[in-house]
C-alpha positions in Angstrom: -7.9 2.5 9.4 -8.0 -0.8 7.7 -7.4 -3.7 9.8 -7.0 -7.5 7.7 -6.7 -10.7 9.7 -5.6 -14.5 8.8 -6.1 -13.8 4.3 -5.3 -16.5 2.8 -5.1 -17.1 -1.2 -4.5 -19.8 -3.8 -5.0 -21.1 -7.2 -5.6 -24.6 -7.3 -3.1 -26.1 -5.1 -0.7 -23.3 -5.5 -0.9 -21.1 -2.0 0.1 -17.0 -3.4 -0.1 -16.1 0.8 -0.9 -17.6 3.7 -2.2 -16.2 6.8 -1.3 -12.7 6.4 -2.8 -9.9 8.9 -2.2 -6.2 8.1 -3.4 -3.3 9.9 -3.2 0.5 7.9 -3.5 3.5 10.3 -5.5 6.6 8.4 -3.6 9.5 7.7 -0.4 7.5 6.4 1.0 6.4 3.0 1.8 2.9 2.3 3.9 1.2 -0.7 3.2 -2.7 -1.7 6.5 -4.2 -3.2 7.0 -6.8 -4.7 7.9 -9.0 -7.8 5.8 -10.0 -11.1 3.5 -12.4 -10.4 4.0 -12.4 -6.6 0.4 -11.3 -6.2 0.2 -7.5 -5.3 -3.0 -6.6 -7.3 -4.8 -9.8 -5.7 -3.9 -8.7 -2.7 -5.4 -5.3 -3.1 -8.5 -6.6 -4.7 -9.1 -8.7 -1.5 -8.7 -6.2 0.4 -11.1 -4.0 -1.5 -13.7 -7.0 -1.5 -13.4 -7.8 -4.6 
């Protein structure tokens, strides 16, 4: 299980997300959607403590 609280992200002034909490239960599949540039693989990386 991975469990995210309250991530937050910007560039500059720019906010990407705000205040977003996710919580992944083992032994599922997830997708992550979204448009270019919307910030999918900064997401992940944050997630993966990069």
């Amino acid at each position: 299980m991975l469990v995210s609280s309250n991530v937050t992200m910007q560039f500059g002034s720019k906010p990407l997300f705000e205040n977003i909490s996710v919580k992944f239960g083992g032994g599922n599949r997830y997708g992550l959607i979204g448009a270019n540039g919307s910030g999918k693989s900064t997401f992940m990386k944050i997630l993966g403590g990069d």
